[in-house]
C-alpha positions as CSV (number, residue, x, y, z in Angstrom):
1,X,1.6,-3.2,9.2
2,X,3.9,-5.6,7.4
3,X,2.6,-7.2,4.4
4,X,4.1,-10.9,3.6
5,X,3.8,-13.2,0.7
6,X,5.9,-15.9,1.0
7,X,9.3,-14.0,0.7
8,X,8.2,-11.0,-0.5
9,X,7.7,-8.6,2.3
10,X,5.8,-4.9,1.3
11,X,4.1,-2.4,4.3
12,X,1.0,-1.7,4.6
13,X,-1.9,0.8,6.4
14,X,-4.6,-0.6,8.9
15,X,-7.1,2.2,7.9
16,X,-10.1,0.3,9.1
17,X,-10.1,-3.0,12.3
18,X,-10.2,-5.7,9.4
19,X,-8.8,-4.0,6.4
20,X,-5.1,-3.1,5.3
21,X,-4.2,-0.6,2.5
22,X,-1.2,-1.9,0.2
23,X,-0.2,-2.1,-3.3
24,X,-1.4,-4.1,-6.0
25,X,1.9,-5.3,-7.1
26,X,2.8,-6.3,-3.3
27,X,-0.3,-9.5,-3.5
28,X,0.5,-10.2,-7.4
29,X,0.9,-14.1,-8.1
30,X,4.8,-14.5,-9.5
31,X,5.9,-17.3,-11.7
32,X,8.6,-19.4,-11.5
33,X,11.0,-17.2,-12.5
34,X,10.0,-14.3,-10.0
35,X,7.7,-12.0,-12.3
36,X,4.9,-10.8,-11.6
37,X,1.4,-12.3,-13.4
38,X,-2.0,-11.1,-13.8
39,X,-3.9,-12.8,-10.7
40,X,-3.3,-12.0,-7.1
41,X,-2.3,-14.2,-4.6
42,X,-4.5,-16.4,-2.9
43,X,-5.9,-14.7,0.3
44,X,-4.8,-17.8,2.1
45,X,-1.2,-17.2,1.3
46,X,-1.0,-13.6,2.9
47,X,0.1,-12.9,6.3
48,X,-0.2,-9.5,8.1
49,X,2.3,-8.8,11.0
50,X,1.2,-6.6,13.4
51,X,3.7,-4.1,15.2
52,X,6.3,-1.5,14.2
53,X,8.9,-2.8,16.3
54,X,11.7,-5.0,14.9
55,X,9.6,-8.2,15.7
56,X,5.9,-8.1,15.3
57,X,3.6,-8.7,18.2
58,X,0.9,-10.6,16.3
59,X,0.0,-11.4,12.6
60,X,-3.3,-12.5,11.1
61,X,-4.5,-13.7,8.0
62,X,-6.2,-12.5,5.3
63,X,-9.9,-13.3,3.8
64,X,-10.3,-11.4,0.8
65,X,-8.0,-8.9,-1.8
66,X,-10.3,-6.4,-3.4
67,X,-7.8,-4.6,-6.4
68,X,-8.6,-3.1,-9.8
69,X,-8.1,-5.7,-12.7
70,X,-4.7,-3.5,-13.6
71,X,-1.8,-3.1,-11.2
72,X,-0.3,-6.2,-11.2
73,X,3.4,-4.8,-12.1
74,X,2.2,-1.7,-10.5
75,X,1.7,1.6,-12.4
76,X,-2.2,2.2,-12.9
77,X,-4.1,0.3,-10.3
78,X,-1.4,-0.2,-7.7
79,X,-3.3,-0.5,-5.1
80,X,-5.7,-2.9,-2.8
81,X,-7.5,-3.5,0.3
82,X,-7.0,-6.6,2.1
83,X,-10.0,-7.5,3.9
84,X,-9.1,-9.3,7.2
85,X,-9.8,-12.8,9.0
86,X,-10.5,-10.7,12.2
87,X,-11.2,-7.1,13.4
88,X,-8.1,-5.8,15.4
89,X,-9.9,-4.4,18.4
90,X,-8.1,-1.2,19.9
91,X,-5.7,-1.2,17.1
92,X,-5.0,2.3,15.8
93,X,-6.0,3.0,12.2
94,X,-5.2,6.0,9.9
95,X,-7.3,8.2,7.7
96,X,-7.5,7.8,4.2
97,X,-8.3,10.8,2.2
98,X,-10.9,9.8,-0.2
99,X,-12.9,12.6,-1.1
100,X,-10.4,15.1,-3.0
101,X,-6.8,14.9,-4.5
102,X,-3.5,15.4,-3.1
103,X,-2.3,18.9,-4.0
104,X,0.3,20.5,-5.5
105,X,2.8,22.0,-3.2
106,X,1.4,20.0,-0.2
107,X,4.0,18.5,2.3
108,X,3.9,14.3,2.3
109,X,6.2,11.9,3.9
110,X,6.5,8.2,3.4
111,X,6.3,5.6,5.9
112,X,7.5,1.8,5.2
113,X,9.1,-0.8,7.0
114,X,11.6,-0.9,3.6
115,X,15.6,-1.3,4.5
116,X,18.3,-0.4,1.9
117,X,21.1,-2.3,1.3
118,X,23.4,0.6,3.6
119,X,20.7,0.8,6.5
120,X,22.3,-0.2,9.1
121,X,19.9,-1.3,11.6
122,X,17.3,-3.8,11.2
123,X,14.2,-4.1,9.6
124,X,11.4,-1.5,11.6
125,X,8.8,0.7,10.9
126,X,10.5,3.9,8.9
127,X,9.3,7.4,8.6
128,X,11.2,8.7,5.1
129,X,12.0,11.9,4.7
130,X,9.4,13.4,2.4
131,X,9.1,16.2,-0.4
132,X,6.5,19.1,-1.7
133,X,3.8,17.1,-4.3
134,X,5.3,18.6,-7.5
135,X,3.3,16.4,-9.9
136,X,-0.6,15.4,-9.9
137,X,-1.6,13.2,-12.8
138,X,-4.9,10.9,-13.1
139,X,-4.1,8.2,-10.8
140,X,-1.0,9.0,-9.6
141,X,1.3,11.5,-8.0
142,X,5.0,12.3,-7.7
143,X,7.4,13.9,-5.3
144,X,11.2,13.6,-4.3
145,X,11.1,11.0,-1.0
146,X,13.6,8.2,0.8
147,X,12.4,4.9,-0.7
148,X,14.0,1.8,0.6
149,X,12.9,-1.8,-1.0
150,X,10.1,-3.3,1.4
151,X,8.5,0.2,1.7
152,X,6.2,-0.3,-1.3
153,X,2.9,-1.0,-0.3
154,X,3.1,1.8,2.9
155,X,1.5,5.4,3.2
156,X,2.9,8.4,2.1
157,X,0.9,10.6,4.6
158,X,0.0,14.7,4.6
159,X,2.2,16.2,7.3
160,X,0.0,18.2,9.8
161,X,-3.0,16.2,8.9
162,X,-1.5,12.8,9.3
163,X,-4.2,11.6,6.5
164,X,-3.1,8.9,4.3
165,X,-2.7,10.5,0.6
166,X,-1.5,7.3,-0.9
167,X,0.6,4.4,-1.5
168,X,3.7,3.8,-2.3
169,X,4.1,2.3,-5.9
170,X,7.6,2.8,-7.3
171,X,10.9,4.7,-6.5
172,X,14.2,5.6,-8.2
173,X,16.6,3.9,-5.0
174,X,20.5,3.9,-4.7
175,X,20.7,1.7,-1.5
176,X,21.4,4.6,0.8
177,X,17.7,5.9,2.7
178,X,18.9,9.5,2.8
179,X,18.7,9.9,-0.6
180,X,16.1,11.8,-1.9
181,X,15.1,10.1,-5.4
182,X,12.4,10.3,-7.7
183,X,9.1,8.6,-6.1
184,X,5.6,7.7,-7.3
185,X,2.3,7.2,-5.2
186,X,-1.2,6.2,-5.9
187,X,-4.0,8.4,-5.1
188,X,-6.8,7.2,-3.2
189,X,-9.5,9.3,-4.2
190,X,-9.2,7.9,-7.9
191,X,-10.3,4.3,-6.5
192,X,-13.3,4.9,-4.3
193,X,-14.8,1.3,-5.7
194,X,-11.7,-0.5,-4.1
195,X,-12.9,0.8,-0.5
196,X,-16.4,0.6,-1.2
197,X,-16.1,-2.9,-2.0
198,X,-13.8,-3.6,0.9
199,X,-16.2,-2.3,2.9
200,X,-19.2,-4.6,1.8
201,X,-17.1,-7.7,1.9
202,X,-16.1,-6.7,5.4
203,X,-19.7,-6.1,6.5
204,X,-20.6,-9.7,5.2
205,X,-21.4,-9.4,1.6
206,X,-20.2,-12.0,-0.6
207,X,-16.6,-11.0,-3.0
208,X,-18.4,-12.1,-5.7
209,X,-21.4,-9.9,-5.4
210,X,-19.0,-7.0,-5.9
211,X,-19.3,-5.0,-9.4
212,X,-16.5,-4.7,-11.5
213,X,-14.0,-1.9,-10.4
214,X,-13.3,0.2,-13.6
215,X,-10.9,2.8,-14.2
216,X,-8.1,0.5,-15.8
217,X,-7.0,2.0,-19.0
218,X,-8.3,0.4,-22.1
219,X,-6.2,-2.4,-23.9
């Protein structure tokens, strides 16, 4: 899916019928000046287009954004469930891979809906062109990938397996998408609490019943 806060535009990953993975950094408030704060945006003000097409066949709106308290600019805590107005009946969703960490030498490619300033088509659903995992570090994990602005937000996903491994937080970009540049992802199985939580809101619970998601480094 395609992620939209007013015009900002990120991808995202329908991994349940009413709740999209994305980035932190993608449903961060900006000032006036286009930077990003520390509060998210107001459910209200999120849209979700539905498709992979070049237009979307449907959007819907968002009800809650369940994130860690870091992650704002992205780095640590780059990433957030958006829990959904509606369940997307017969909608396919992917696989996140929560219980163990990507691994080193495992095959992952990107998927966003991202366009560099030389793509010359318009803007779609993307699969990148992927690396080997070369780097695991707490949160986080690295690889060589395609990146195009747009694609943050999206799933980097196991080849083979098709699980989602993680999100896509930041990228070294030269406005071509066949260039293999320096990429970062978030690892799922480091923020259990973010699904967990998305998961009681979406069964009814109360966002503010929620505990605290920890696991932010200490300031």
């Amino acid at each position: 899916v395609r992620v939209v806060v007013a015009s900002t535009s990120c991808s995202g990953t329908l991994i349940d019928e009413d709740q999209v993975l994305t980035a932190h950094h993608c449903v961060s408030q900006r000032d006036k000046y286009g930077d990003f704060t520390e509060k998210n945006a107001r459910p209200r003000d999120i849209r979700v287009e539905l498709g992979g097409d070049y237009l979307p066949w449907g959007d819907v709106g968002v009800r809650a954004v369940v994130a860690p308290p870091c992650g704002h600019a992205a780095g640590e805590g780059d990433i957030a469930v958006l829990v959904l107005e509606r369940k997307l009946i017969g909608v396919a969703t992917a696989k996140p891979r929560l219980d163990a960490a990507p691994s080193l030498g495992e095959h992952a490619s990107p998927v966003g809906f991202g366009r560099c300033a030389l793509s010359g088509e318009a803007i779609s659903r993307r699969r990148r062109s992927g690396g080997t995992i070369d780097r695991v570090l707490d949160s986080r994990f690295r690889l060589d990938a395609s990146i195009c602005p747009g694609d943050s937000g999206g799933p980097i996903l196991a080849d083979g397996s098709k699980e989602v491994l993680g999100v896509i937080s930041a990228a070294v970009m030269d406005g071509s998408e066949n260039t293999l540049g320096r990429a970062e992802f978030t690892r799922l199985d480091r923020w259990r609490a973010v699904f967990a939580s998305a998961k009681a809101i979406a069964e009814g619970q109360s966002a503010s019943e929620q505990p605290p998601i920890g696991g932010c480094p200490a300031r």
